[in-house]
C-alpha positions as CSV (number, residue, x, y, z in Angstrom):
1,X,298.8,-7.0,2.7
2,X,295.7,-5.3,4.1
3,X,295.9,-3.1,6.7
4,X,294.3,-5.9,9.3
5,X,296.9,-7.9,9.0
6,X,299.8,-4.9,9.5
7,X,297.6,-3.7,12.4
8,X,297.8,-7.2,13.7
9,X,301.5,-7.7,13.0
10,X,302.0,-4.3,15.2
11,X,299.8,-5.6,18.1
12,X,301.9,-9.0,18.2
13,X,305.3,-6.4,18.1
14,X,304.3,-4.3,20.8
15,X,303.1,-7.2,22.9
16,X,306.4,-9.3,22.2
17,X,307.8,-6.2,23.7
18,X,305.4,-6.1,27.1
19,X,306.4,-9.7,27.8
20,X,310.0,-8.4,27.1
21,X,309.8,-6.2,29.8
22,X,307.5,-7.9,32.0
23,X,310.5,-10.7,32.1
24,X,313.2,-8.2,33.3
25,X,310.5,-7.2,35.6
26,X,308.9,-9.3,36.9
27,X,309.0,-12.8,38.9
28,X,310.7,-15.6,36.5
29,X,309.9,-19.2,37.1
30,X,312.1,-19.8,34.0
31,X,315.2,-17.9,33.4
32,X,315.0,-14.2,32.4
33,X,317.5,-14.5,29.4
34,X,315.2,-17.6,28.0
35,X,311.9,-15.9,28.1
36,X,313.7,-12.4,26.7
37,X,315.6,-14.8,23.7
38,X,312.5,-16.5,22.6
39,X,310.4,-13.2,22.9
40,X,313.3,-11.1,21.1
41,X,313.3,-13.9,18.4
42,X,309.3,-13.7,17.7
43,X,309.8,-9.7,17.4
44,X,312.3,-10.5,14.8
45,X,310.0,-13.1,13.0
46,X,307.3,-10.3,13.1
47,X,309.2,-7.7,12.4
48,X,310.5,-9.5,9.1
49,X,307.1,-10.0,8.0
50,X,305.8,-6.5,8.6
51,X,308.8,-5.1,6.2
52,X,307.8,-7.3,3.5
53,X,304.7,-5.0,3.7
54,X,305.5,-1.8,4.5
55,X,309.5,-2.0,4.1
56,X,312.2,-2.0,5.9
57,X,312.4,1.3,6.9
58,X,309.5,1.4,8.4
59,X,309.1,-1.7,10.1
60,X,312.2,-0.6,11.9
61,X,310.2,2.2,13.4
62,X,307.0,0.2,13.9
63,X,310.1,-1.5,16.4
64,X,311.5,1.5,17.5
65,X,308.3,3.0,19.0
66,X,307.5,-0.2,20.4
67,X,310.3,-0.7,22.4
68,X,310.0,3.3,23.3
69,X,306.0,3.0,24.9
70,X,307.8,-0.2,26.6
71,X,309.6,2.2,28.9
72,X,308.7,2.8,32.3
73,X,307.5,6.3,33.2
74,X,309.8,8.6,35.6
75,X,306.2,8.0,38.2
76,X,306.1,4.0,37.4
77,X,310.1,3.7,38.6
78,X,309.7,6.3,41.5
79,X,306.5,4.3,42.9
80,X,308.0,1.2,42.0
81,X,310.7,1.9,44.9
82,X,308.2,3.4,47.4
83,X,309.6,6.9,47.0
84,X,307.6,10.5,47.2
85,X,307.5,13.3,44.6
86,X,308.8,15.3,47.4
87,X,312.0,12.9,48.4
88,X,312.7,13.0,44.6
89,X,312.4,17.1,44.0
90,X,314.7,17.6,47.6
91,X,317.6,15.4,46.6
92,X,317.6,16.3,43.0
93,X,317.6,20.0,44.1
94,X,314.9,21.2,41.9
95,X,311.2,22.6,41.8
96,X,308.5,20.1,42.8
97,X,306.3,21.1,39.8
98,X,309.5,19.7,37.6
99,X,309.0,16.6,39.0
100,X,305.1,16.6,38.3
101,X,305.7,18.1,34.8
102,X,308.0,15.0,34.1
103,X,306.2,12.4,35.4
104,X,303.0,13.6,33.2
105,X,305.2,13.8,30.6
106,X,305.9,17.7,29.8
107,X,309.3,17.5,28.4
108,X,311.9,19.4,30.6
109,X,315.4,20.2,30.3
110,X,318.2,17.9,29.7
111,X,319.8,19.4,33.0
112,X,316.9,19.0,35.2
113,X,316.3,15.4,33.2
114,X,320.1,14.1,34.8
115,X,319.1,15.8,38.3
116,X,315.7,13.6,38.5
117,X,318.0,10.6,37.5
118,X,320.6,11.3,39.7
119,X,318.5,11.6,42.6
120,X,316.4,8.3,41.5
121,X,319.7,6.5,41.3
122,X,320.4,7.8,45.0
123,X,317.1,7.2,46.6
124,X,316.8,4.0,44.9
125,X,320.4,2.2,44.8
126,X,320.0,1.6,41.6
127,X,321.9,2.8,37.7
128,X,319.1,4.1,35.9
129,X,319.3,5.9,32.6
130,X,317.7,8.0,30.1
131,X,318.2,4.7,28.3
132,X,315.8,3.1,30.7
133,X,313.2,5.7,31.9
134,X,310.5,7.6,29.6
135,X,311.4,11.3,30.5
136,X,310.6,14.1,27.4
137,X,313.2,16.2,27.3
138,X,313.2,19.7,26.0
139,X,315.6,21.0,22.8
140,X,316.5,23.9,21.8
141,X,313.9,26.6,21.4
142,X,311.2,25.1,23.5
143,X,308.1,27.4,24.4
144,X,307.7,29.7,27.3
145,X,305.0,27.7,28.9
146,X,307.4,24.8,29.7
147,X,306.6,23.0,26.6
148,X,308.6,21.7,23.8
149,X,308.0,22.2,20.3
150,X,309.1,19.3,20.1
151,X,310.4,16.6,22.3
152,X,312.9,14.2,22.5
153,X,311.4,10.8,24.6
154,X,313.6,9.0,26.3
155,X,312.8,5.9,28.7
C-alpha cells in the first residue's frame, strides 16, 4: 500500500475518534450509544485495513495514539465548567504555576496529577480520571527544570 493511502487510513482513524468524542460531548439528536457504535465499528473497519499494511502491531498504535490526542486537556475540562486556574490550584492545595505547567502540558508528578483531579472532581461535581483527562505525568528521574525525560500522557 503506498504511504497515501496509510496516511489516509490514519486521518479517517483519528477522525472516527473526534466524532467519538464529539458524541459523548456534545448535543445528540440521535442517541449517544448509536452514533458511538457505528463510529467505533468504522474505526474497526479501518483499523483492519491499516494492519494488513503495516501489521497488526502497529495499527494497534496508529489506534492507541488516536484515541490518546482524543482526550480533553486538564484547560479544555477546567473551562468547560467555567472554573479559574486559581479556584483549581486553591482547592487542590498546590502551586499555581503546577496548574499552568499541566494545562500546557509539562508533565508533573503523579501526586500533584491526583490533587488537580481531585479538586476538578470537587469544583465540577463530576468523576473524572486520568483515564479521561490529557495530564503528562512525570516518572521516575525526571529533570530539575520540571521536565520529564520522559512522560507518561494520560487523558
Amino acid at each position: 500500500m503506498a504511504g497515501s493511502e496509510i496516511a489516509r487510513l490514519k486521518q479517517q482513524i483519528a477522525t472516527e475518534v473526534h466524532a467519538m468524542r464529539q458524541a459523548l460531548e456534545g448535543y445528540a439528536t440521535v442517541g449517544r450509544h448509536q452514533i458511538i457504535n457505528r463510529r467505533f465499528a468504522n474505526l474497526g473497519q479501518h483499523m483492519t485495513q491499516l494492519s494488513r499494511e503495516v501489521g497488526e502491531q502497529r495499527a494497534i498504535e496508529v489506534v492507541a495514539e488516536a484515541l490518546e490526542q482524543a482526550k480533553p486537556t486538564l484547560g479544555e475540562v477546567r473551562r468547560t465548567h467555567g472554573l479559574t486556574t486559581t479556584q483549581l490550584a486553591e482547592t487542590a492545595g498546590i502551586p499555581l504555576r503546577e496548574v499552568y505547567q499541566a494545562e500546557i502540558g509539562v508533565a508533573i508528578g503523579y501526586g500533584q496529577a491526583i490533587c488537580l483531579l481531585e479538586a476538578l472532581n470537587t469544583l465540577s461535581e463530576q468523576q473524572y480520571t486520568l483515564e479521561m483527562v490529557h495530564i503528562s505525568i512525570k516518572h521516575m528521574g525526571g529533570s530539575d527544570d520540571g521536565r520529564a525525560d520522559h512522560t507518561h500522557s494520560k487523558r
